[in-house]
SEMAR-186883 format. One record per residue (C-alpha): residue in three letters; x, y, z. Coordinates in nm, 3 decimals. Layout:
BEGIN
   code         u         v         w
    ALA         X         Y         Z
...
***
This chain:
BEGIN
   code         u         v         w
    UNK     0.089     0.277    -0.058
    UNK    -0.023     0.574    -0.170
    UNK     0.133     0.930    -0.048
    UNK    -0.176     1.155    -0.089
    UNK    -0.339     1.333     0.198
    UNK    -0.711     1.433     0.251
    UNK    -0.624     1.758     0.361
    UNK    -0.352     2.045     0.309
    UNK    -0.069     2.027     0.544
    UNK    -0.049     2.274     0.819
    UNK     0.338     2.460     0.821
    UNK     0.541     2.699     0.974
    UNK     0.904     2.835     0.980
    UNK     1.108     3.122     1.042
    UNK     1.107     3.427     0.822
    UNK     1.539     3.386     0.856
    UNK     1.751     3.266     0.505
    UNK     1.793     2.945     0.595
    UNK     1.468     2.891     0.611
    UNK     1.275     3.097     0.352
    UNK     1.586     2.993     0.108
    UNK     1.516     2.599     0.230
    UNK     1.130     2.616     0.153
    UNK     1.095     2.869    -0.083
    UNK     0.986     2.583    -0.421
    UNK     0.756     2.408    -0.171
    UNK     0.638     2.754    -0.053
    UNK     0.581     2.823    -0.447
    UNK     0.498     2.485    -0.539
    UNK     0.781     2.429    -0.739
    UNK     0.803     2.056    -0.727
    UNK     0.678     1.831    -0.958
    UNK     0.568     1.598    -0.685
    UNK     0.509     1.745    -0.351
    UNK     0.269     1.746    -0.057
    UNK    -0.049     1.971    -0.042
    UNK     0.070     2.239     0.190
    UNK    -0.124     2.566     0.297
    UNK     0.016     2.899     0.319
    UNK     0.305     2.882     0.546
    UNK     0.307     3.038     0.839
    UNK     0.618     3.256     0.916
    UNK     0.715     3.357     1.291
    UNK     0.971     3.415     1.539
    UNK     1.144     3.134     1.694
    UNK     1.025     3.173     2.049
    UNK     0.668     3.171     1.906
    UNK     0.745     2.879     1.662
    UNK     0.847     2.689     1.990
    UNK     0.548     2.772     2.162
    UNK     0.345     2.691     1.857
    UNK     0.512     2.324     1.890
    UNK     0.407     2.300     2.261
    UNK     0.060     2.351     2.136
    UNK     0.084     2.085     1.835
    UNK    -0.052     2.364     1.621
    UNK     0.100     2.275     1.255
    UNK     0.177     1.961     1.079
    UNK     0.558     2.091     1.021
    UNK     0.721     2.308     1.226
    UNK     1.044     2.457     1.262
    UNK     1.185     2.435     1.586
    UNK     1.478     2.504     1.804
    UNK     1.609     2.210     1.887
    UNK     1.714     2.293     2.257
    UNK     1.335     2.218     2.299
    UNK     1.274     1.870     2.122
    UNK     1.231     1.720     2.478
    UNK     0.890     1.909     2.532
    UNK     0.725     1.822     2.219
    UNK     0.881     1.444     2.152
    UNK     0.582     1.307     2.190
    UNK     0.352     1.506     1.884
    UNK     0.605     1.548     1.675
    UNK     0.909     1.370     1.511
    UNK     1.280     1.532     1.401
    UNK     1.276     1.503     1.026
    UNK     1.657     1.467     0.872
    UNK     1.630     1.752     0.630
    UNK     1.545     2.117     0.641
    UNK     1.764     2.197     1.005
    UNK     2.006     2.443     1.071
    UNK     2.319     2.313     1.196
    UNK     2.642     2.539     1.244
    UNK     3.014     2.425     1.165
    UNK     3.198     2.649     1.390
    UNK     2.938     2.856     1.403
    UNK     2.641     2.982     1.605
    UNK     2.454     3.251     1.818
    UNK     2.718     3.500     1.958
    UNK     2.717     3.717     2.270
    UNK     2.822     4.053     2.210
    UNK     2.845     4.381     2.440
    UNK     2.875     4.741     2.386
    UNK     3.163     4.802     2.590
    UNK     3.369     4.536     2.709
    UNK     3.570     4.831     2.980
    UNK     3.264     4.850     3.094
    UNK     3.119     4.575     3.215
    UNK     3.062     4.461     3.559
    UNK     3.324     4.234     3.733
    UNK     3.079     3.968     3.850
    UNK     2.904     3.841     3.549
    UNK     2.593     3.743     3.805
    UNK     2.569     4.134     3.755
    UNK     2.478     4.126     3.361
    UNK     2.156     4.169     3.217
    UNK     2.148     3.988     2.910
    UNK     1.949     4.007     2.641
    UNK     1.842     3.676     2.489
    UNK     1.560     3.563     2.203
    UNK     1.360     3.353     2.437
    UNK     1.403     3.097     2.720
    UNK     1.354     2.809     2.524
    UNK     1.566     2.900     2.248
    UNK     1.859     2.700     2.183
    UNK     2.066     2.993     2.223
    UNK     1.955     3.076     2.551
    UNK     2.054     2.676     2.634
    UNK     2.403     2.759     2.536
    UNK     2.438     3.052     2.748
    UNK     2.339     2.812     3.029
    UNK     2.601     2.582     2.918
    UNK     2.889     2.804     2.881
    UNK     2.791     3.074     3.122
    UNK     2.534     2.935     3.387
    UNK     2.659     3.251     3.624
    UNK     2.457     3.497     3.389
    UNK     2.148     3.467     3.542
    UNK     2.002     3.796     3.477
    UNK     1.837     3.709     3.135
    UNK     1.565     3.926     2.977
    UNK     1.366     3.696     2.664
    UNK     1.374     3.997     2.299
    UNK     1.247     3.961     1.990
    UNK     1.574     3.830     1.831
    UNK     1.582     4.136     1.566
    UNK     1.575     4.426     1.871
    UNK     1.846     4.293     2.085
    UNK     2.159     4.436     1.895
    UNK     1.997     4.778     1.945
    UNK     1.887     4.698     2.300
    UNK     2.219     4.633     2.438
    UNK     2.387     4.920     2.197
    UNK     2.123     5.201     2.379
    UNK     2.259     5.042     2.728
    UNK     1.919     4.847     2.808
    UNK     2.159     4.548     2.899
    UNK     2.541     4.473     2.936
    UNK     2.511     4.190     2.680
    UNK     2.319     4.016     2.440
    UNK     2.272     3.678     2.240
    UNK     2.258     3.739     1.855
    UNK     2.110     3.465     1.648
    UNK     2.020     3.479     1.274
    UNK     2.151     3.823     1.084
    UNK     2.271     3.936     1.409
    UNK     2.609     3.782     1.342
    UNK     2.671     3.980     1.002
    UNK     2.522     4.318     1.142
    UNK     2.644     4.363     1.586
    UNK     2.934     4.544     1.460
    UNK     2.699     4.838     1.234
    UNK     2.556     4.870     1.614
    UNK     2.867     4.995     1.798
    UNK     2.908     4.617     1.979
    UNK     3.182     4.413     2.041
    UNK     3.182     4.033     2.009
    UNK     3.248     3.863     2.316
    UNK     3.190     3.498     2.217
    UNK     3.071     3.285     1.981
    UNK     2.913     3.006     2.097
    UNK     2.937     2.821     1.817
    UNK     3.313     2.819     1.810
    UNK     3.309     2.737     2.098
    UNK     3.141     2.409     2.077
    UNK     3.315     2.312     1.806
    UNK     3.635     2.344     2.045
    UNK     3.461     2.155     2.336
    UNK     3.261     1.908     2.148
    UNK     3.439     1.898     1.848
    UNK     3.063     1.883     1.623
    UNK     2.851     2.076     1.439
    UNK     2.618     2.256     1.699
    UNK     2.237     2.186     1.660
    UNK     2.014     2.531     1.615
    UNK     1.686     2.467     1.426
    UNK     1.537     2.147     1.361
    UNK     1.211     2.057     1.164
    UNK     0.951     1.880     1.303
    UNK     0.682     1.681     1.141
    UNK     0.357     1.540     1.326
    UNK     0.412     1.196     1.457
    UNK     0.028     1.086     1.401
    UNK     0.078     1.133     1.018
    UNK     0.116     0.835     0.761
    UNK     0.439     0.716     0.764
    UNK     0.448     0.762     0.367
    UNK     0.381     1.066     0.395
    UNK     0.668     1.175     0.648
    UNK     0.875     1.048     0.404
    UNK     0.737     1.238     0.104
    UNK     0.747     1.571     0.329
    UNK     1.100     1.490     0.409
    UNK     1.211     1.404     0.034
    UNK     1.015     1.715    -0.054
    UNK     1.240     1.923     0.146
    UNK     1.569     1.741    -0.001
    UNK     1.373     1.854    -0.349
    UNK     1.354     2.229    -0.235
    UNK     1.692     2.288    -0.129
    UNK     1.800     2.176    -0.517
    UNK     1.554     2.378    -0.597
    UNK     1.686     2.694    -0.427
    UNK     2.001     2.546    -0.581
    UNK     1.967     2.622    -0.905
    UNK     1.709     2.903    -0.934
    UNK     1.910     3.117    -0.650
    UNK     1.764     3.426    -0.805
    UNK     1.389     3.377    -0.762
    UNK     1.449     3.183    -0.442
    UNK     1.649     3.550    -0.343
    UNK     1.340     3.742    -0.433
    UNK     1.138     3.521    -0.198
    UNK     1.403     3.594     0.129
    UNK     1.397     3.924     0.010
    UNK     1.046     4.031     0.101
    UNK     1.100     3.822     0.498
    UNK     1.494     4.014     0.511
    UNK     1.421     4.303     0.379
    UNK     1.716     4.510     0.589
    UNK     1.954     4.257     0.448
    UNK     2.179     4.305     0.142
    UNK     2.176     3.995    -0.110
    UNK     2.574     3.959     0.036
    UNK     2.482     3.928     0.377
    UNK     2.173     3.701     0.274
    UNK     2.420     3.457     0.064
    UNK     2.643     3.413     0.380
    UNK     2.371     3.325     0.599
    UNK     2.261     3.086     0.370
    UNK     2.641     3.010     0.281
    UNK     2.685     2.911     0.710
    UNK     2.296     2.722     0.803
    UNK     2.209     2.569     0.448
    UNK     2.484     2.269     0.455
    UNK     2.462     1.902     0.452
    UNK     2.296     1.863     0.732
    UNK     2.024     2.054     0.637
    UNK     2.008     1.803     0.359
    UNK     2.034     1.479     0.551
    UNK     2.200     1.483     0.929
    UNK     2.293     1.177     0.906
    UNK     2.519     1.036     1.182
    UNK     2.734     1.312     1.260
    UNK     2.396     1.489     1.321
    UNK     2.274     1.253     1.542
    UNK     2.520     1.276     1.768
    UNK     2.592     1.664     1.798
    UNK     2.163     1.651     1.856
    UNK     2.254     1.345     2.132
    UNK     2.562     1.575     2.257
    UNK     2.318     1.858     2.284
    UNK     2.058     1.671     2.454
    UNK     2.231     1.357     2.653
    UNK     1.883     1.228     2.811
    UNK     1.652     1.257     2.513
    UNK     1.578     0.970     2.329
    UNK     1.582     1.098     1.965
    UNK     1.333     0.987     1.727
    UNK     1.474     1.103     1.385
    UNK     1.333     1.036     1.049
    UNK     1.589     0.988     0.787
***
């Protein structure tokens, strides 16, 4: 059965070095054999969740704390996720001396509601109730001019909180790993349900493809994150990459599965391998 589409594939990811390092060949159309794709789309992900809401792309990146909502137009593909091994958002504060006594009294800074960082807070500190959504790349300066006692860094946040004057309170991650003893589910990729099944699988392979890709041409695929990082230095970039681009980005395979399950104990998962 053939894998070819009548149309180009709608897409859209996050401009962070997981992902622009994951998709930069299929970005470039790099691959021998891959799927028509437009231009990608790259966003924030709180707008890349409310994007999925809306079924508006083909393939979508995706935090996975809201899978639930959009189950039924889209389907988890196996590659392309971010996944962290003792590692993950952390919550950081100016000044630790500072801060209130009752942690109901924090404002905290978080990127979005539905983000899968803002799920862990829940999880590990339901008291914190006072929660303000940020673009993920102004909270580290939001909670270092005072705005709020504490914040939720995701993405470079984790290299740079400490060139802001803050202190790291937690990270969640870690934290997991402790308590669940898994890798803790960030970013999945999602893939429209009502497509051919042949072609799910090609745009899933595809991925696989890209991420050898990225492999073995590190310095193009650098130039690429480059012009979506661009207050990064190639170090930090690499140990991003180094942390989210693992093997479960390549397949997540059963230990995947069940941090996602772990995560999200009354979803029924619908993962294509």
């Amino acid at each position: 059965m053939s894998t070819e589409q009548p149309f180009a594939l709608s897409w859209a990811y996050s401009p962070c070095p997981n992902d622009t390092y994951i998709f930069y060949a299929l970005a470039h159309n790099k691959l021998a054999r891959q799927p028509v794709m437009r231009i990608p789309h790259l966003c924030d992900i709180a707008e890349l969740n409310d994007l999925a809401r809306r079924g508006a792309y083909d393939v979508i990146k995706i935090s996975a704390a809201i899978y639930p909502e959009v189950a039924g137009e889209y389907q988890i593909l196996a590659s392309g996720g971010a996944f962290g091994v003792g590692v993950g958002p952390i919550l950081v504060a100016r000044d630790l001396s500072a801060l209130p006594a009752k942690k109901e009294q924090w404002r905290v800074a978080v990127p979005g509601l539905s983000t899968t960082a803002n799920l862990l807070l829940s999880h590990f500190h339901p008291e914190m109730v006072q929660r303000t959504p940020c673009l993920f790349s102004e909270i580290g300066e939001a909670v270092a001019r005072g705005e709020y006692e504490a914040g939720v860094l995701i993405h470079e946040g984790r290299f740079t909180y400490q060139e802001h004057g803050l202190e790291l309170l937690e990270d969640f991650g870690a934290k997991w790993q402790e308590e669940r003893g898994l890798p803790l589910p960030l970013g999945l990729i999602c893939v429209r349900r009502s497509l051919p099944l042949t072609l799910r699988l090609a745009i899933c392979e595809a991925i696989r493809q890209s991420i050898d890709y990225a492999g073995t041409h590190t310095g193009e695929t650098f130039g690429y994150m480059r012009q979506h990082a661009q207050e990064m230095a190639d170090a930090v970039m690499a140990e991003h990459v180094r942390l989210y681009v693992n093997a479960f980005s390549y397949d997540l395979g059963e230990r995947g599965r069940e941090a996602l399950t772990a995560l999200l104990p009354s979803t029924k998962l619908d993962i294509l391998q």
